[in-house]
mmJSON file of the N, C-alpha and C atoms, coordinates in Angstrom:
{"data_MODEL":{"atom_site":{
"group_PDB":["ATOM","ATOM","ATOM","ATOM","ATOM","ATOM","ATOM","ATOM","ATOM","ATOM","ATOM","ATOM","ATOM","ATOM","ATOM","ATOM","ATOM","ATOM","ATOM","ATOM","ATOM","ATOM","ATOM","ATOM","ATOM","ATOM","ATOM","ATOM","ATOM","ATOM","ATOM","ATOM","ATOM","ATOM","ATOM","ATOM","ATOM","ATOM","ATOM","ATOM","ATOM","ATOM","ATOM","ATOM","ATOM","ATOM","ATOM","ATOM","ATOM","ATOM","ATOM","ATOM","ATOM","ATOM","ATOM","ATOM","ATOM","ATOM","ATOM","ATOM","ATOM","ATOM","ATOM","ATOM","ATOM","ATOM","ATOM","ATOM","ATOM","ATOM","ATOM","ATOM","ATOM","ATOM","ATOM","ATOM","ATOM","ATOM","ATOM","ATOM","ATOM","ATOM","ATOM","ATOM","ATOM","ATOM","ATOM","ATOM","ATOM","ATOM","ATOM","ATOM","ATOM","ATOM","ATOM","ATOM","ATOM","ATOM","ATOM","ATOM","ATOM","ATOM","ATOM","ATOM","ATOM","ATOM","ATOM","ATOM","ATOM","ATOM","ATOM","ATOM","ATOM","ATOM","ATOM","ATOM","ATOM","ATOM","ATOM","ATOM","ATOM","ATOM","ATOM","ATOM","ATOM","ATOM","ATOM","ATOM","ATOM","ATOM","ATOM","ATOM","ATOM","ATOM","ATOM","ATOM","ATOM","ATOM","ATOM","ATOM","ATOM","ATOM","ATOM","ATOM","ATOM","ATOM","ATOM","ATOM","ATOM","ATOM","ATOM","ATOM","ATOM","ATOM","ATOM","ATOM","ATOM","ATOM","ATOM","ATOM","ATOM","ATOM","ATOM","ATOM","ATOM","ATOM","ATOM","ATOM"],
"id":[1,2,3,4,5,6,7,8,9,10,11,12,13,14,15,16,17,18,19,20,21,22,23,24,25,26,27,28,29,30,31,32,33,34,35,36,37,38,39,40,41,42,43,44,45,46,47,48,49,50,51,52,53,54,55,56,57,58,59,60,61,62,63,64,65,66,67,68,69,70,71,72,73,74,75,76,77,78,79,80,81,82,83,84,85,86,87,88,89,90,91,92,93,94,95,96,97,98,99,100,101,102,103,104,105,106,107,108,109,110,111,112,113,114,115,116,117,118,119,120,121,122,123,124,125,126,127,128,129,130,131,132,133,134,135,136,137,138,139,140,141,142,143,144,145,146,147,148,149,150,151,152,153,154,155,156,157,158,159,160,161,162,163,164,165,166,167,168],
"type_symbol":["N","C","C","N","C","C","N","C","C","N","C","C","N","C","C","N","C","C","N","C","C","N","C","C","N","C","C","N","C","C","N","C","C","N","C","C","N","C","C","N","C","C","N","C","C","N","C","C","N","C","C","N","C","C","N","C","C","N","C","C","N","C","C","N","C","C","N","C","C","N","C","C","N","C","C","N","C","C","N","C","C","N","C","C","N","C","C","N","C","C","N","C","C","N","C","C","N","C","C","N","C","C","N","C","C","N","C","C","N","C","C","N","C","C","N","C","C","N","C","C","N","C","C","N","C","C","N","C","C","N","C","C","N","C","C","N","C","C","N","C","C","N","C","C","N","C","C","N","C","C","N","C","C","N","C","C","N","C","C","N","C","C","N","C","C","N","C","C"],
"label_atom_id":["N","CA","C","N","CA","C","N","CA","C","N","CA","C","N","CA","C","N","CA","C","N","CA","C","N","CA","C","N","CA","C","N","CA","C","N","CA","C","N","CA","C","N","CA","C","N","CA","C","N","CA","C","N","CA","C","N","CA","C","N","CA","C","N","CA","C","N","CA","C","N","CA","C","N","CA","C","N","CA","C","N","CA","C","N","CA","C","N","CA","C","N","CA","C","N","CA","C","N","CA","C","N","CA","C","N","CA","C","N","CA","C","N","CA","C","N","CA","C","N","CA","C","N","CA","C","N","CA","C","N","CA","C","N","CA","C","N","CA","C","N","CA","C","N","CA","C","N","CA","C","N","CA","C","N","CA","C","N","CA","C","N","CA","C","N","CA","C","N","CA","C","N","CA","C","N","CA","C","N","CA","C","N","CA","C","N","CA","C","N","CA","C","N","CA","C"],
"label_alt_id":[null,null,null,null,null,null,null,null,null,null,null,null,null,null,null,null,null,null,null,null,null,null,null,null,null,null,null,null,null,null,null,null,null,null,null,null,null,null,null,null,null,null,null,null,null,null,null,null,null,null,null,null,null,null,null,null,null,null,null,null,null,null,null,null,null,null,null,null,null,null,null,null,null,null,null,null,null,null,null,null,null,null,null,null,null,null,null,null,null,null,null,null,null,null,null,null,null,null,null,null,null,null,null,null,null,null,null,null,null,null,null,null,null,null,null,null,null,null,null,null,null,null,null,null,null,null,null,null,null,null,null,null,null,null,null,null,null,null,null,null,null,null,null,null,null,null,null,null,null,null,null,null,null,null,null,null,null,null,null,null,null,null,null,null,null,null,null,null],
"label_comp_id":["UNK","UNK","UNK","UNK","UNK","UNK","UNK","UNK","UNK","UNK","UNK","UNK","UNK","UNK","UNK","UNK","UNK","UNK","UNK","UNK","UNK","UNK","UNK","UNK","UNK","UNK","UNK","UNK","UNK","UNK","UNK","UNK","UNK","UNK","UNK","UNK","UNK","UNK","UNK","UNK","UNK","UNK","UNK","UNK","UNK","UNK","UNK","UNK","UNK","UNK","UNK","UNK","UNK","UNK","UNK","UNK","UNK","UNK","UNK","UNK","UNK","UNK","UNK","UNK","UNK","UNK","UNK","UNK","UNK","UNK","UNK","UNK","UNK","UNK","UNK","UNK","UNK","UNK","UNK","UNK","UNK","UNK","UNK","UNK","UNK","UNK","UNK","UNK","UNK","UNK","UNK","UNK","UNK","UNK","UNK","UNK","UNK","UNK","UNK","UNK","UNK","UNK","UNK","UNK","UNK","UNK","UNK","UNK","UNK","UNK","UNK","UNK","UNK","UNK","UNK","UNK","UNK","UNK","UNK","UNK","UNK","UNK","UNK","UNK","UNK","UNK","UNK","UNK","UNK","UNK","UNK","UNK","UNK","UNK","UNK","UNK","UNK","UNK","UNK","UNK","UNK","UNK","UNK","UNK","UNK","UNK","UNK","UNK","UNK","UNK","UNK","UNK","UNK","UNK","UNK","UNK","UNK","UNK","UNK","UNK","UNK","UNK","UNK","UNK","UNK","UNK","UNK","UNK"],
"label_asym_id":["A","A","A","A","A","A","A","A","A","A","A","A","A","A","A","A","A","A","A","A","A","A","A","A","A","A","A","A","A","A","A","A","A","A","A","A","A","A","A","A","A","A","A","A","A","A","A","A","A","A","A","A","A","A","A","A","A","A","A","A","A","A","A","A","A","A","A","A","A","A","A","A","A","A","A","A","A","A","A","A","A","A","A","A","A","A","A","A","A","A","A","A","A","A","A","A","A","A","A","A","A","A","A","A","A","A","A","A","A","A","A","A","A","A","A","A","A","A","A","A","A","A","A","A","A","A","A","A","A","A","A","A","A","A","A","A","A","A","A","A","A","A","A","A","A","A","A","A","A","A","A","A","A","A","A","A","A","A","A","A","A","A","A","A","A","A","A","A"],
"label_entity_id":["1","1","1","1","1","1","1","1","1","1","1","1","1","1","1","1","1","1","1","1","1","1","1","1","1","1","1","1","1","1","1","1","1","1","1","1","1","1","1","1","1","1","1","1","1","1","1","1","1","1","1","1","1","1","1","1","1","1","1","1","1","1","1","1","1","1","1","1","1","1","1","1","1","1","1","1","1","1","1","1","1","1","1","1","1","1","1","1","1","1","1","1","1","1","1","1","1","1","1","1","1","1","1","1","1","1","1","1","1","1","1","1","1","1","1","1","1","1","1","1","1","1","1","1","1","1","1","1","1","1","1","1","1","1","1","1","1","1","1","1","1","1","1","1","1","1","1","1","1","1","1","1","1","1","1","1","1","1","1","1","1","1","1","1","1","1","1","1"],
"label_seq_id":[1,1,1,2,2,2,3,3,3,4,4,4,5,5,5,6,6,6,7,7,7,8,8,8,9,9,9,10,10,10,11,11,11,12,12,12,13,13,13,14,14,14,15,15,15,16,16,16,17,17,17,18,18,18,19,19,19,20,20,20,21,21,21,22,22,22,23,23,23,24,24,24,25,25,25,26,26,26,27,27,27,28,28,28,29,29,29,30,30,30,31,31,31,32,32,32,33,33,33,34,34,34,35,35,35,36,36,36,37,37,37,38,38,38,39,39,39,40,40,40,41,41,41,42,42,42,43,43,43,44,44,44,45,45,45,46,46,46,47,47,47,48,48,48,49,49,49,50,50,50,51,51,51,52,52,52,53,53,53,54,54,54,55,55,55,56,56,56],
"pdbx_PDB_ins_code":[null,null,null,null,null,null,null,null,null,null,null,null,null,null,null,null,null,null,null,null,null,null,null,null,null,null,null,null,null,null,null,null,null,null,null,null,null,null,null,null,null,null,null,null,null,null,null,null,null,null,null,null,null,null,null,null,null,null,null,null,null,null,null,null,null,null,null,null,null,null,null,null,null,null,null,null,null,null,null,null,null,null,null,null,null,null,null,null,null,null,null,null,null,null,null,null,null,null,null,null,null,null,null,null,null,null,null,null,null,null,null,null,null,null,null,null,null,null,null,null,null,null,null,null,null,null,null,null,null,null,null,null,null,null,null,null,null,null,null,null,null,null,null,null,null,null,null,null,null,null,null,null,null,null,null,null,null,null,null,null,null,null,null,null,null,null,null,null],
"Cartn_x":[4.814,3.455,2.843,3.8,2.915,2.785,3.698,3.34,2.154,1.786,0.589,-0.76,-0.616,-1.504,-1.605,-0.644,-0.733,-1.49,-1.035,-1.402,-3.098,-3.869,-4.783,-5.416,-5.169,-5.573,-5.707,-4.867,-5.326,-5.903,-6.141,-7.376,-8.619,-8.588,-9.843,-10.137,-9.739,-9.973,-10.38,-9.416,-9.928,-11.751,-11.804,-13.213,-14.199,-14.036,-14.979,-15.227,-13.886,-14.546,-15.284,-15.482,-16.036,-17.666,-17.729,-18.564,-19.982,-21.114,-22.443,-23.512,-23.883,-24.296,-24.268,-24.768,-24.59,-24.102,-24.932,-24.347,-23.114,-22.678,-21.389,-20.554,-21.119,-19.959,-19.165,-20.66,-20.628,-20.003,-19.492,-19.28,-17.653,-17.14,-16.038,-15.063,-16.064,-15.651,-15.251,-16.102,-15.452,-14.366,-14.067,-12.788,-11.842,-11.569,-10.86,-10.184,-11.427,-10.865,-10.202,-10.521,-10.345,-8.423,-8.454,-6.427,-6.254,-6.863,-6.235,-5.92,-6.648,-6.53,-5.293,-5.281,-4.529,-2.495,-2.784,-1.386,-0.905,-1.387,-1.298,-0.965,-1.317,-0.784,0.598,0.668,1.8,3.028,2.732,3.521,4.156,2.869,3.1,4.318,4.161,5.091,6.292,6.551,7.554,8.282,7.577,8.287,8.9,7.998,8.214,7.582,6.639,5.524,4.393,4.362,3.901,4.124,4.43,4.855,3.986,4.915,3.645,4.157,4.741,4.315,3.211,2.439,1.281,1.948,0.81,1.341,1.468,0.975,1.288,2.606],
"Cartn_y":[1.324,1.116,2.428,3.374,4.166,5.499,5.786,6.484,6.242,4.735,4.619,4.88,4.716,5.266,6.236,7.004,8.403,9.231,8.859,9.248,8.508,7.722,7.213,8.142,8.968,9.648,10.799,11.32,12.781,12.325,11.108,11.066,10.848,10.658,10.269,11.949,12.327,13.73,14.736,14.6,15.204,14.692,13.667,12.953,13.554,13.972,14.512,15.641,16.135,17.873,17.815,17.009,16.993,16.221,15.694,14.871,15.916,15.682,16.338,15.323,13.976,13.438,13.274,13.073,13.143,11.736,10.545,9.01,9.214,9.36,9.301,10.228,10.978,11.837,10.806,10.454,9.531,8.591,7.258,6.743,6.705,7.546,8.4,9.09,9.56,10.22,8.562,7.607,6.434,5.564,6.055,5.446,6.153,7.615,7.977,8.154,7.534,7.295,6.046,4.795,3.618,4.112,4.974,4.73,5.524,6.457,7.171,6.622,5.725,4.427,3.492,3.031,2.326,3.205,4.323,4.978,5.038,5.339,5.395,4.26,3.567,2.099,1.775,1.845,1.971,2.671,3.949,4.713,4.68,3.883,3.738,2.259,1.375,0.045,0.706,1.628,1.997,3.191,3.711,4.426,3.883,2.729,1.467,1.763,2.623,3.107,1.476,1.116,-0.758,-1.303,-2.654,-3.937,-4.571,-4.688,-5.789,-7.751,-7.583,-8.83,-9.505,-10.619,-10.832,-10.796,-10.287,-10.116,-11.897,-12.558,-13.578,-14.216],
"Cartn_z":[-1.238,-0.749,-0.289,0.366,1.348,-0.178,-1.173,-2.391,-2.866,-3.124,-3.927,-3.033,-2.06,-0.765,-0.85,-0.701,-0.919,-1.784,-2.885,-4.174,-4.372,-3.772,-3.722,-2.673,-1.664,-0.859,-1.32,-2.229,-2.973,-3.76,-4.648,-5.75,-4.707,-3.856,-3.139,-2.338,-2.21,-1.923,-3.578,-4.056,-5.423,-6.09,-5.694,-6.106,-4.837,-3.807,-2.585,-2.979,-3.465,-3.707,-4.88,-5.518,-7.184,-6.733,-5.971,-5.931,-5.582,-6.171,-6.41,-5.499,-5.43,-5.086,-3.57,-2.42,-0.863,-0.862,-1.791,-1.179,-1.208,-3.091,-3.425,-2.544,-2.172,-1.154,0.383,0.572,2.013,1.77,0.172,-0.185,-0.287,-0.787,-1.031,0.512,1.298,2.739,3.158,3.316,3.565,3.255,1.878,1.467,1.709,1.898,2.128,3.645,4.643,5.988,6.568,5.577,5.433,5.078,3.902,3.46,4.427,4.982,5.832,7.296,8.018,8.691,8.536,6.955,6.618,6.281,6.027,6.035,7.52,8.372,9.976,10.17,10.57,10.688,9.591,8.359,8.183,8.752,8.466,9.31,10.663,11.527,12.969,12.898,11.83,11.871,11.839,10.506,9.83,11.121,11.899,13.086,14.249,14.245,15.418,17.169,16.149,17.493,17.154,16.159,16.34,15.563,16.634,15.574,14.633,13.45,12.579,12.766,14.335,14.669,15.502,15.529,16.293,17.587,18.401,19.933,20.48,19.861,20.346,19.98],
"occupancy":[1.0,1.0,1.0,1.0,1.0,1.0,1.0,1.0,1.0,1.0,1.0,1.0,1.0,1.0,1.0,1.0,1.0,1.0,1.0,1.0,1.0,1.0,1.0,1.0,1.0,1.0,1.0,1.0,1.0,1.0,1.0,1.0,1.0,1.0,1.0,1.0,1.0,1.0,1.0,1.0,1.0,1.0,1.0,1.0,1.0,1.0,1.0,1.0,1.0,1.0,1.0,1.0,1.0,1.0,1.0,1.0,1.0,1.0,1.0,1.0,1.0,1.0,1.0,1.0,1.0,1.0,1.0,1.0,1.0,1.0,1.0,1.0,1.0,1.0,1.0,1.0,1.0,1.0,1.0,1.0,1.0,1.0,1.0,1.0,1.0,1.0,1.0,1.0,1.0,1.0,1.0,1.0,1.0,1.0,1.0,1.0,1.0,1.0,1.0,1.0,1.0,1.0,1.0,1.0,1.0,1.0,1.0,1.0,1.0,1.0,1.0,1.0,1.0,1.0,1.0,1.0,1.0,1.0,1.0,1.0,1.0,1.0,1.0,1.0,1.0,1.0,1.0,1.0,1.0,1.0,1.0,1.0,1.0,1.0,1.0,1.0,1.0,1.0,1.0,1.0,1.0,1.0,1.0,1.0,1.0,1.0,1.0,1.0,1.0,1.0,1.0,1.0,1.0,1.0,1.0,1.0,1.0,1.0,1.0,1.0,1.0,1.0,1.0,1.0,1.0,1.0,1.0,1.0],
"B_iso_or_equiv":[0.0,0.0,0.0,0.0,0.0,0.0,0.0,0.0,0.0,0.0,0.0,0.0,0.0,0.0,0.0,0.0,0.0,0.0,0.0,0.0,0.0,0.0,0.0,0.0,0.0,0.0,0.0,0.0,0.0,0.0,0.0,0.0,0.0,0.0,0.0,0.0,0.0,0.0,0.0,0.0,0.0,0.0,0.0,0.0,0.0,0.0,0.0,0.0,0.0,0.0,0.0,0.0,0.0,0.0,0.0,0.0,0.0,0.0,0.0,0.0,0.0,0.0,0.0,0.0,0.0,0.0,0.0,0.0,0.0,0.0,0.0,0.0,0.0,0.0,0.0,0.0,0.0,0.0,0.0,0.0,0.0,0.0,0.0,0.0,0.0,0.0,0.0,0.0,0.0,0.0,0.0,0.0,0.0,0.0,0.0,0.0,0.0,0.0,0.0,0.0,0.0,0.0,0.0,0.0,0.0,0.0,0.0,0.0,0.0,0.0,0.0,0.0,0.0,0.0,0.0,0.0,0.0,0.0,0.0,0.0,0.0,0.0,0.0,0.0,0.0,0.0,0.0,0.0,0.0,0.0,0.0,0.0,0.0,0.0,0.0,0.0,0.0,0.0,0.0,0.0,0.0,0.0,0.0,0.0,0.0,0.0,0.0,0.0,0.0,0.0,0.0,0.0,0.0,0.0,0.0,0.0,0.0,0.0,0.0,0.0,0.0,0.0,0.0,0.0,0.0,0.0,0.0,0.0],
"pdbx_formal_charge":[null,null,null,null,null,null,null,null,null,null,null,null,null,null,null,null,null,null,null,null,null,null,null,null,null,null,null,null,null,null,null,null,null,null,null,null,null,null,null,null,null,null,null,null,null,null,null,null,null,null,null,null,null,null,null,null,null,null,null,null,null,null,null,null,null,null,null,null,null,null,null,null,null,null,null,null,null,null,null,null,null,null,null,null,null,null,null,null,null,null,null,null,null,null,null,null,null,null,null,null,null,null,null,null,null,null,null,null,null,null,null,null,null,null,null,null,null,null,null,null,null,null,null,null,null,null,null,null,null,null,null,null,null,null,null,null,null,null,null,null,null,null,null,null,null,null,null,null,null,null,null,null,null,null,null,null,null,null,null,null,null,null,null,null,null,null,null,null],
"auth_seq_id":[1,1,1,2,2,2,3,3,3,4,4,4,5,5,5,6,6,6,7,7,7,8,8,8,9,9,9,10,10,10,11,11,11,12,12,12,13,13,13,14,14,14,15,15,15,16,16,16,17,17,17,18,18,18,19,19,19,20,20,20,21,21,21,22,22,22,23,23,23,24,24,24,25,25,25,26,26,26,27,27,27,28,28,28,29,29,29,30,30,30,31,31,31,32,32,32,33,33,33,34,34,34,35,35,35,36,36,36,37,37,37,38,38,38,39,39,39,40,40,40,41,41,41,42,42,42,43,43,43,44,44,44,45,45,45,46,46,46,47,47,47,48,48,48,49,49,49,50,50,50,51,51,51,52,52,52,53,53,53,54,54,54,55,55,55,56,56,56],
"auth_comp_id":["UNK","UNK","UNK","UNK","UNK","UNK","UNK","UNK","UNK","UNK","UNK","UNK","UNK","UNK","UNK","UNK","UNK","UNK","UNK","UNK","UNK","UNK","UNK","UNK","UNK","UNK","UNK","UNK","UNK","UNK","UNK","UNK","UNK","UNK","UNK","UNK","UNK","UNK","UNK","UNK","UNK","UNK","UNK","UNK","UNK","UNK","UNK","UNK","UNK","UNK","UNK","UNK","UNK","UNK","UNK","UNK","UNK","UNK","UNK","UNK","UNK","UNK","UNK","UNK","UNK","UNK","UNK","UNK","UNK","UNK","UNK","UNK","UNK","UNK","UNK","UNK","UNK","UNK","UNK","UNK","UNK","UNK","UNK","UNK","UNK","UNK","UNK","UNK","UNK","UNK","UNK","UNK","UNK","UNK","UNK","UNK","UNK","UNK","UNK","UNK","UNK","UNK","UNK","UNK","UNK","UNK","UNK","UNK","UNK","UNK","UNK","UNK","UNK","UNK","UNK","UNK","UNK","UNK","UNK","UNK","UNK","UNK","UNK","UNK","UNK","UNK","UNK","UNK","UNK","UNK","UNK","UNK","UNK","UNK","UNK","UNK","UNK","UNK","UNK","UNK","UNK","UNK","UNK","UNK","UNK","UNK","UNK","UNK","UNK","UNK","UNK","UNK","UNK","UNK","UNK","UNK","UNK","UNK","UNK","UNK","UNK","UNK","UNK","UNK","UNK","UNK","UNK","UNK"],
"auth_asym_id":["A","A","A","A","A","A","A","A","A","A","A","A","A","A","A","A","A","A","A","A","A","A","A","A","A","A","A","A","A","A","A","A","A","A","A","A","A","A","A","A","A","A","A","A","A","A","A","A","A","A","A","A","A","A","A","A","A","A","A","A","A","A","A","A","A","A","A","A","A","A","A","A","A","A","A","A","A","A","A","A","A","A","A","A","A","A","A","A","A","A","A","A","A","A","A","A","A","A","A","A","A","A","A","A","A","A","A","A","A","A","A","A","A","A","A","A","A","A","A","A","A","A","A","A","A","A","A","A","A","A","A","A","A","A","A","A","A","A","A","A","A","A","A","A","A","A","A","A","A","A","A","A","A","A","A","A","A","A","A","A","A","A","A","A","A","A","A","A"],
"auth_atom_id":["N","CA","C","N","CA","C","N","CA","C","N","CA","C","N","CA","C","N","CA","C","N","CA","C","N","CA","C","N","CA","C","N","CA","C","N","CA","C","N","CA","C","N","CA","C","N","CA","C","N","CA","C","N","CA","C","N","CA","C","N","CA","C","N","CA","C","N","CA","C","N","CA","C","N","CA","C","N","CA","C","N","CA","C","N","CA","C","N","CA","C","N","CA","C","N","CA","C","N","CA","C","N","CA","C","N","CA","C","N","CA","C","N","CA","C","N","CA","C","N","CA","C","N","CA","C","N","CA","C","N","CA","C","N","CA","C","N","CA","C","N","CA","C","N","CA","C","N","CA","C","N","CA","C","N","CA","C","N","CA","C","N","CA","C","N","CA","C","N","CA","C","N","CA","C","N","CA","C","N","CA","C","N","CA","C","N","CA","C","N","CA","C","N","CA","C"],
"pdbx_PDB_model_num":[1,1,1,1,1,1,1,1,1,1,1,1,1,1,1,1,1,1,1,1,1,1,1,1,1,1,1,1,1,1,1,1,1,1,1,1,1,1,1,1,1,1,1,1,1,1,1,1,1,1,1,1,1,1,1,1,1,1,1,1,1,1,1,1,1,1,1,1,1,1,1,1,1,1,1,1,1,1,1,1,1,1,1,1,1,1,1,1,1,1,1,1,1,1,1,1,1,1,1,1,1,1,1,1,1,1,1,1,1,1,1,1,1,1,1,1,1,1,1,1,1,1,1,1,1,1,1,1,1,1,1,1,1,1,1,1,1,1,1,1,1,1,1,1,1,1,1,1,1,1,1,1,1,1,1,1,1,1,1,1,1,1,1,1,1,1,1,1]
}}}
């Protein structure tokens, strides 16, 4: 999981620096903070700095 993330985080960076357009930039800056969000939270389960059980 966290490879294809990964590898989705350098294509999403590779597409920012390429990107000409300001939306598509803004568009793009957003997805790439979204996996970058989403790898952290992995990471943080997988360290056991948090659980991926409900606190309840």
């Amino acid at each position: 999981m966290t490879m294809s993330l990964e590898m989705q985080i350098e294509q999403l960076r590779a597409e920012l620096r390429n990107a000409v357009d300001a939306g598509e930039r803004r568009q793009i800056a957003a997805e790439l903070e979204m996996a970058w969000a989403e790898l952290a939270v992995i990471e943080a389960e997988q360290d056991g700095r948090l659980s991926a059980e409900p606190p309840f």
